[in-house]
C-alpha positions in Angstrom: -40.3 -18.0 -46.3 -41.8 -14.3 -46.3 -44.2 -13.6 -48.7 -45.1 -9.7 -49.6 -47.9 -9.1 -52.3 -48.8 -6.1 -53.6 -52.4 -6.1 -55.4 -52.7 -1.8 -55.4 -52.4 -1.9 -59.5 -52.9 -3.9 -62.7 -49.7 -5.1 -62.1 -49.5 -8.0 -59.1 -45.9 -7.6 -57.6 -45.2 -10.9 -55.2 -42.0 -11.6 -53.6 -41.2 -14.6 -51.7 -38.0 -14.0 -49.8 -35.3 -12.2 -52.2 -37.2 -13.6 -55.4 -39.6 -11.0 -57.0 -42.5 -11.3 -59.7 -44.4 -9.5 -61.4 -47.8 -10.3 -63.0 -50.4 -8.4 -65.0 -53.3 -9.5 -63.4 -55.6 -6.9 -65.1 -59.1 -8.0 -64.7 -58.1 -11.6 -63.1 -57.1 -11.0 -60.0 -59.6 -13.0 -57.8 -59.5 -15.4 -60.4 -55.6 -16.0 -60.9 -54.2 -14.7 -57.2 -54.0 -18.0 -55.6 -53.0 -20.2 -58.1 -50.1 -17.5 -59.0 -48.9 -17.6 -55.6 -48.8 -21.6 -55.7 -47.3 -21.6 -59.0 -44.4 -19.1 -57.8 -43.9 -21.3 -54.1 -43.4 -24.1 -56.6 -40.9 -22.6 -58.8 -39.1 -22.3 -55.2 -39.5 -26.1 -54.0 -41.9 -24.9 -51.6 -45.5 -25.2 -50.6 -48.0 -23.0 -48.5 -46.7 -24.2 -45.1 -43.2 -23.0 -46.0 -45.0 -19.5 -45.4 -43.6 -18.2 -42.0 -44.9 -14.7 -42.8 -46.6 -11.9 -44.8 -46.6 -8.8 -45.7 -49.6 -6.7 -47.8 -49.0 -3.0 -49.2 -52.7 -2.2 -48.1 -52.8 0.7 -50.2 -53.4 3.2 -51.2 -54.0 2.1 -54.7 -57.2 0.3 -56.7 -60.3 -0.3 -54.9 -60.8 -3.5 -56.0 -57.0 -5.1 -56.2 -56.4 -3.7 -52.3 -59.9 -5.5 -51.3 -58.9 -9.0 -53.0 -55.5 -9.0 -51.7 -56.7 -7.9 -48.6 -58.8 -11.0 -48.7 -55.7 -13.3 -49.8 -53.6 -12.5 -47.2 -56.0 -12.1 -44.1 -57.1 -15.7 -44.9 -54.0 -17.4 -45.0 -52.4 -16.1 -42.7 -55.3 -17.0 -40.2 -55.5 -20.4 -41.9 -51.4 -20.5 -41.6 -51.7 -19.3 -38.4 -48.5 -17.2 -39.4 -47.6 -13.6 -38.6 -49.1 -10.7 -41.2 -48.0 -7.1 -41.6 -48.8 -3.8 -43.2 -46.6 -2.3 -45.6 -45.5 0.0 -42.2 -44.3 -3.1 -41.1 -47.1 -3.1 -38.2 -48.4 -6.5 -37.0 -52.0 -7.0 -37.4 -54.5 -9.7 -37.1 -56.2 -8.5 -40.0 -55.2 -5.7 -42.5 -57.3 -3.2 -43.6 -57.3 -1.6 -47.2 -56.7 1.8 -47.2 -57.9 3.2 -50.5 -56.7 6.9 -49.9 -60.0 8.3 -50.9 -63.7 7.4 -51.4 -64.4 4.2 -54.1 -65.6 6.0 -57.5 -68.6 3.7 -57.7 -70.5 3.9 -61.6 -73.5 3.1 -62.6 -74.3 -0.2 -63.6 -74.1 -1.0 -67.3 -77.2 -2.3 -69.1 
């Protein structure tokens, strides 16, 4: 099964094979990811090992989305040991957010 995920906005797009969801993550992204992802291979009779490959849109998009998604998919497909690909469709052993400009970092609130 080929899993894409797309974490660049509030809105979490997954596909696994021809099936595609969508989720508004919002704020609970690191939270949710995996256990949205599990919940979706089970809607499909499938489990984690029936993963034969990714592929991450690594951006550009949200800072913070690309960096978690990033995250996700680097560390299952090493713990898969399955292929992963950039949204070029370029093999890699790890992707790499690319934000498309510099993080707008704020001050912290008090």
């Amino acid at each position: 099964m080929k899993l894409f995920l797309d974490t660049s906005t509030p809105i979490t797009v997954l596909e696994l094979d021809d099936n595609r969801y969508k989720w508004e993550s919002g704020r609970g992204l690191a939270k949710g990811l995996l256990k949205y992802i599990e919940s979706k291979l089970m809607e499909n009779g499938a489990s984690w090992r029936d993963i034969t490959e990714i592929h991450y849109y690594s951006g550009p998009g949200s800072f913070t989305g690309l960096r978690i998604g990033a995250v996700v998919v680097n560390t299952l497909a090493d713990q898969l040991a399955i292929p992963l690909y950039d949204h070029k469709g370029e093999k890699r052993k790890l992707v790499m957010p690319e934000y498309g400009r510099s993080a707008n970092i704020t001050p912290p609130k008090n």
